[in-house]
C-alpha positions, 0 to 999 in steps of 0.5 A: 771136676772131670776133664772136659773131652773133645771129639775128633776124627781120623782116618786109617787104613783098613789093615792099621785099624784092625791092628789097631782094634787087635791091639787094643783088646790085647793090651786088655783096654776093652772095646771102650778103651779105645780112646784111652789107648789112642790118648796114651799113644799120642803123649808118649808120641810128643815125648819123643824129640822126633816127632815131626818127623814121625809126623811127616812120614804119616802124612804119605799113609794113603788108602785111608777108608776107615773113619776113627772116632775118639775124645781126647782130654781138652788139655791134650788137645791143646798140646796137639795144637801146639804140636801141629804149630810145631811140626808145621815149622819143620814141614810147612807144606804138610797137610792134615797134620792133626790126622797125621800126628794121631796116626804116627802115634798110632803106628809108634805104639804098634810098632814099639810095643810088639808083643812076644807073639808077633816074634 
């Protein structure tokens, strides 16, 4: 049976959204890989013990005009609504956190992933 999926939005900056497209046709995911590639980022992202923090430092992205569509597993949703529960614990004044949890993941993968042409 497959896994039941669940539509969500964010919103990034222009300039991370291109990143983000680049990145993903690079890492050879396809145009329709998008939500693939945004699902693996986010479970690597709550492996990390620091996550809320990540989180928190999201949370000051602004200029935020491009709108991203994506279905995620319901099981991994579940776990991001534990994430949210979790990181809300650390930052309770943070707004937005699954946006902001979703888009640290995001910056994360960029950011720990560069391939030997960005050096």
């Amino acid at each position: 049976m497959m896994d039941r999926k669940v539509m969500t939005s964010i919103k990034l900056q222009k300039n991370l959204h291109r990143r983000l497209q680049q990145r993903i046709i690079e890492d050879g995911y396809g145009m329709r890989g998008k939500s693939k590639w945004i699902i693996e980022s986010i479970e690597s992202l709550l492996k990390l013990a620091d996550y809320p923090t990540l989180v928190d430092i999201a949370d000051d992205m602004d200029h935020l005009s491009d709108m991203v569509s994506i279905r995620v597993p319901e099981a991994l949703m579940l776990r991001i609504e534990q994430a949210i529960v979790h990181v809300r614990r650390q930052f309770p004044a943070i707004e937005g956190v699954k946006s902001n949890l979703i888009r640290a993941s995001i910056m994360q993968r960029l950011l720990r992933q560069t391939t030997v042409t960005e050096v």
